[in-house]
RODO-2510 file (C-alpha; in nm, 4 decimals, decimal comma):
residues 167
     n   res          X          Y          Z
     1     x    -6,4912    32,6654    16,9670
     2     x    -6,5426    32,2579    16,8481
     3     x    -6,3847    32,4123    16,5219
     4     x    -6,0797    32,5398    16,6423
     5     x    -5,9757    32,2379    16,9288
     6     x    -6,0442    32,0118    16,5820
     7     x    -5,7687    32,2445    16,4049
     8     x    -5,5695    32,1689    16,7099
     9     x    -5,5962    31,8082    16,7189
    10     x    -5,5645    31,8207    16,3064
    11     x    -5,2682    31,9900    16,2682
    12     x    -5,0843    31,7745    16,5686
    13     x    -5,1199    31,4055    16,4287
    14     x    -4,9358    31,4502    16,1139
    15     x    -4,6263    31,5310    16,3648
    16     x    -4,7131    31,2367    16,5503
    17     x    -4,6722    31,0238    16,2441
    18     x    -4,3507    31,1552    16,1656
    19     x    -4,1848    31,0965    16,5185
    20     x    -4,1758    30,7093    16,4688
    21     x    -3,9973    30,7218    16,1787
    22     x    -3,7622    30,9995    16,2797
    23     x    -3,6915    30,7991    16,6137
    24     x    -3,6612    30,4236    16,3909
    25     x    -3,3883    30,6716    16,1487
    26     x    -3,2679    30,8181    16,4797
    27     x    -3,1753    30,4801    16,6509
    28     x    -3,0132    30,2939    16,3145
    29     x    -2,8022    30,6141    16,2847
    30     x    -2,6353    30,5821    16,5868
    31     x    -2,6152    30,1539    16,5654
    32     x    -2,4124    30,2262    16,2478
    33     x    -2,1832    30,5231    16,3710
    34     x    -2,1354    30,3456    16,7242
    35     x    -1,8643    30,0985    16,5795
    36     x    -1,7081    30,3583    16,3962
    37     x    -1,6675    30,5676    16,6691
    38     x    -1,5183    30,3622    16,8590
    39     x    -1,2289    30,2248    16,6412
    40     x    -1,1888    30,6054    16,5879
    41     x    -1,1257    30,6361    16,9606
    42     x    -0,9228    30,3283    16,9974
    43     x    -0,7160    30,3682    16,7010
    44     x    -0,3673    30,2975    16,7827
    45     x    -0,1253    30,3532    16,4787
    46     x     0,1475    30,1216    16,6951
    47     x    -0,0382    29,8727    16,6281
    48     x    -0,0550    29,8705    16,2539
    49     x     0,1260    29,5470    16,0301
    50     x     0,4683    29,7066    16,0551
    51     x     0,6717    29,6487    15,6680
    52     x     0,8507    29,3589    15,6390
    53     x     1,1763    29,4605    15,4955
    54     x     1,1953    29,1492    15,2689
    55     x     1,5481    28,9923    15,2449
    56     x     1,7293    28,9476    14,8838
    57     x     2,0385    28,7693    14,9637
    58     x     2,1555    28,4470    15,2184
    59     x     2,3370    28,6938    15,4217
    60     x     2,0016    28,9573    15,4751
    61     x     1,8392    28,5962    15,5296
    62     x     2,0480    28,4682    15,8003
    63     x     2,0720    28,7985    16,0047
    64     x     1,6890    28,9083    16,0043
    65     x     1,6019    28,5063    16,1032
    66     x     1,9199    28,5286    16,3803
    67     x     1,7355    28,8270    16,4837
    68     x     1,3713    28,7089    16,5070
    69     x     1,4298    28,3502    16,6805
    70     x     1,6388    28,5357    16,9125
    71     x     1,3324    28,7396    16,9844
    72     x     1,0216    28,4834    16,9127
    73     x     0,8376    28,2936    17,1234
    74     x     0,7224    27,9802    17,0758
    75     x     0,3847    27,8559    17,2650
    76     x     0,2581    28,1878    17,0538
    77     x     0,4128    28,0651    16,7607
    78     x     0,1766    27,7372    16,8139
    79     x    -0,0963    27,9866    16,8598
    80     x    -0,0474    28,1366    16,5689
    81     x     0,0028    27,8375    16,3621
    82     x    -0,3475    27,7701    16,4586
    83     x    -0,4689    28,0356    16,4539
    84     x    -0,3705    28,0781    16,0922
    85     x    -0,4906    27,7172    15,9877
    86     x    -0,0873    27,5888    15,8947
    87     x    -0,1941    27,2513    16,1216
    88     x    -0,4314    27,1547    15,7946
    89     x    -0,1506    27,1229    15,5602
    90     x     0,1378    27,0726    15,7564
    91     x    -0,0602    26,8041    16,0206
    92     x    -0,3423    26,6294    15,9084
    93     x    -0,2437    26,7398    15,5157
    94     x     0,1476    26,5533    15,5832
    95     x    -0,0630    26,2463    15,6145
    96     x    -0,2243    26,2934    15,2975
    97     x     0,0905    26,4283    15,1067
    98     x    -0,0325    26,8328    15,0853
    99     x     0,2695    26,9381    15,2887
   100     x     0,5332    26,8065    15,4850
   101     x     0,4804    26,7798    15,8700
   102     x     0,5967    26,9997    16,1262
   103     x     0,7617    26,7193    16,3323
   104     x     1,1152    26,7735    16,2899
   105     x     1,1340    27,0485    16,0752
   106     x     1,4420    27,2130    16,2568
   107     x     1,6556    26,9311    16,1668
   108     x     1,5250    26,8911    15,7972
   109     x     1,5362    27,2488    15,7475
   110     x     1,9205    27,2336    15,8727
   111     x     1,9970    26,9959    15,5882
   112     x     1,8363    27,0770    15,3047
   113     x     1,9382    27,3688    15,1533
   114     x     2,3106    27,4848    15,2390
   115     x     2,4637    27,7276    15,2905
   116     x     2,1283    27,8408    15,4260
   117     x     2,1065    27,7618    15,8379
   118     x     1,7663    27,6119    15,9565
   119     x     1,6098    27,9438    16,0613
   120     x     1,7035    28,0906    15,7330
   121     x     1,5286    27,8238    15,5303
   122     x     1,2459    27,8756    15,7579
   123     x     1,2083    28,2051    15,7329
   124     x     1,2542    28,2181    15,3491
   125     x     0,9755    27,9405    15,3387
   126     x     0,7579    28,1964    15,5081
   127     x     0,8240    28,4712    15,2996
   128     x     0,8892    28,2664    15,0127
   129     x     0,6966    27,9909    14,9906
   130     x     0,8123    27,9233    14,6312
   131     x     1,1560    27,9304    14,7308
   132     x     1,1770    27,5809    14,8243
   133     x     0,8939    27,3544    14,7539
   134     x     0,9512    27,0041    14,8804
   135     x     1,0035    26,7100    14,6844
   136     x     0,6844    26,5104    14,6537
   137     x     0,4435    26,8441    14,7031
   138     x     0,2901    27,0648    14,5391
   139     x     0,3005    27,4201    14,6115
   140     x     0,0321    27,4918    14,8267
   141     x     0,1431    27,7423    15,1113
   142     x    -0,0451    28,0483    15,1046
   143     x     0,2013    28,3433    14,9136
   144     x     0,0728    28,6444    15,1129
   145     x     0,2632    28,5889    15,4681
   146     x     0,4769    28,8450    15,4126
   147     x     0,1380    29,1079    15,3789
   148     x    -0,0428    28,9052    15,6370
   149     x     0,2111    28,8576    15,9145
   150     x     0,4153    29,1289    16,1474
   151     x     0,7681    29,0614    16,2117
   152     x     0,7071    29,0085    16,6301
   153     x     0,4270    28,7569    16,4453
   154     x     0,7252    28,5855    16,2133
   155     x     0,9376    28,5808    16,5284
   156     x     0,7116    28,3769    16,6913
   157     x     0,6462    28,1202    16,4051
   158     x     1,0043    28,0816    16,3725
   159     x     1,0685    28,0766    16,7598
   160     x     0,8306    27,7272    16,7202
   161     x     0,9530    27,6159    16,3829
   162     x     1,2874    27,5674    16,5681
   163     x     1,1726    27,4147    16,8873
   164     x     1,1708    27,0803    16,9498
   165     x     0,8062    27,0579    17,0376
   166     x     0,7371    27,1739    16,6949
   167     x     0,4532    26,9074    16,5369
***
């Protein structure tokens, strides 16, 4: 009888050592398909970067900026000005000569570059940034805005660009 409860005891520790490991694989398993789960169920396809139809002439430029500072608003635009780091060049950087300042940029913008309005300068600059590069600075702005940045997003920058708060 010893002989067979040893068989017994035998034969259940090898199972024993495997049900650490299989609970250790068990519990990184789900810690890696958690996340991906949810962003399956939270998924909203409304929410994606919409395409910026990218303007080619002045009058596709005036219209689409006409129609986005009509819709923007502008404390998000200063949000997303931080948000996207433009104070380093355009703030602290004017100082230093990396990009002209955001403190009157409306009015600049309006007499720069005719026969483009100020929100169409603007907007070009954000699209474009090597459109228009300032006299005195190197071109420095990032190029990708158009990839990076949704049209509501655009709106908004635009909506602050033209404010008079805009610094």
């Amino acid at each position: 009888m010893s002989s067979e409860n040893q068989t017994v005891k035998t034969a259940s520790k090898p199972s024993r050592r495997l049900a650490l490991p299989v609970i250790v694989a068990s519990v990184i398993l789900v810690l890696i398909a958690v996340p991906f789960v949810y962003e399956l169920l939270t998924f909203d396809p409304r929410h994606q970067s919409p395409v910026i139809d990218l303007p080619e002439t002045n009058e596709e430029l005036e219209t689409q900026s006409a129609a986005l500072l009509a819709q923007g608003d502008a404390a998000n635009g200063d949000l997303l000005i931080d948000k996207h780091g433009c104070y380093a060049c355009h703030r602290i950087g004017a100082i230093n000569g990396i990009a002209p300042s955001f403190e009157g940029i409306a009015a600049r913008a309006g007499e720069g570059h005719p026969p483009l309005s100020a929100p169409a300068y603007i907007y070009e600059s954000i699209l474009y940034p090597m459109a228009h590069v300032v006299e005195g600075f190197d071109p420095a702005m990032p190029q990708n805005f158009a990839e990076v940045l949704t049209q509501p997003e655009i709106a908004d920058l635009l909506a602050y660009l033209m404010s008079p708060g805009a610094q």
